[in-house]
N, C-alpha and C positions, 0 to 999 in steps of 0.2 A: 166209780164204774162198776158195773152188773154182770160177774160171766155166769156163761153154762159149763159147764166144765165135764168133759166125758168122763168117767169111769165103771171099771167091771166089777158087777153084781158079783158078791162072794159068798153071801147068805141071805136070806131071805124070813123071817118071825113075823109072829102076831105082835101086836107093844096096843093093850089096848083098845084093841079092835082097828088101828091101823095097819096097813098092810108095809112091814119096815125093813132095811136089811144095812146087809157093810157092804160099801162099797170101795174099792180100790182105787185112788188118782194115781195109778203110778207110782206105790210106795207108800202112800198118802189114806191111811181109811179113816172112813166117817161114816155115821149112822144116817141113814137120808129113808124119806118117804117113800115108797114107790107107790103107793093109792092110785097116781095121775099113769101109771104106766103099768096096769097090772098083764100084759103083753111078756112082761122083763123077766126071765126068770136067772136061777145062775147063770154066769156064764156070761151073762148079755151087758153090753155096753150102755149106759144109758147117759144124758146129758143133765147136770144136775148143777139148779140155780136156788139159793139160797137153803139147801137140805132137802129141796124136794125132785126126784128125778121127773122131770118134763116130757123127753122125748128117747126114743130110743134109736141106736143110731148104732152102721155095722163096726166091726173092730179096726177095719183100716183109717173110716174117716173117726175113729174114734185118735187113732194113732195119730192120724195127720195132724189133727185139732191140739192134740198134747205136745207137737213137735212145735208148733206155733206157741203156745202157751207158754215154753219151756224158755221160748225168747224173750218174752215179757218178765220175766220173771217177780218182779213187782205189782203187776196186777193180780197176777198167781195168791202170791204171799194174801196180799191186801183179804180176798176170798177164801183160802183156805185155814189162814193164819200163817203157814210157812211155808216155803218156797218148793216146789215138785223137784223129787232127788235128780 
């Protein structure tokens, strides 16, 4: 299975000439693209499927999406590598 998984932009760098930053799953950072989303800046929530942030999306439905997520917990893991605190 494939998620998007929301989290908040917390930095934002060049890597490259792509446009890259950390992003926060709730505990959880990772280095992800934002190229596809250049709208996103700190702060901002964005929805990230395989390292690269896709779509940008407000902080509640960013929340709701992780409260759901946090049920699954095994799909979580599978995409992140380990399970959202």
């Amino acid at each position: 299975m494939c998620l998007g998984i929301p989290g908040r932009v917390l930095e934002i760098h060049d890597d490259a000439g792509l446009r890259m930053g950390t992003v926060d799953f709730g505990g959880i950072r990772r280095e992800v693209c934002l190229s596809c989303t250049p709208e996103a800046g700190v702060g901002a929530y964005v929805v990230v499927h395989v390292g690269f942030a896709i779509t940008q999306v407000d902080e509640s439905e960013a929340q709701r999406t992780l409260a759901v997520l946090r049920a699954m917990a095994g799909a979580v893991e599978g995409e992140l590598g380990e399970p959202l605190p």
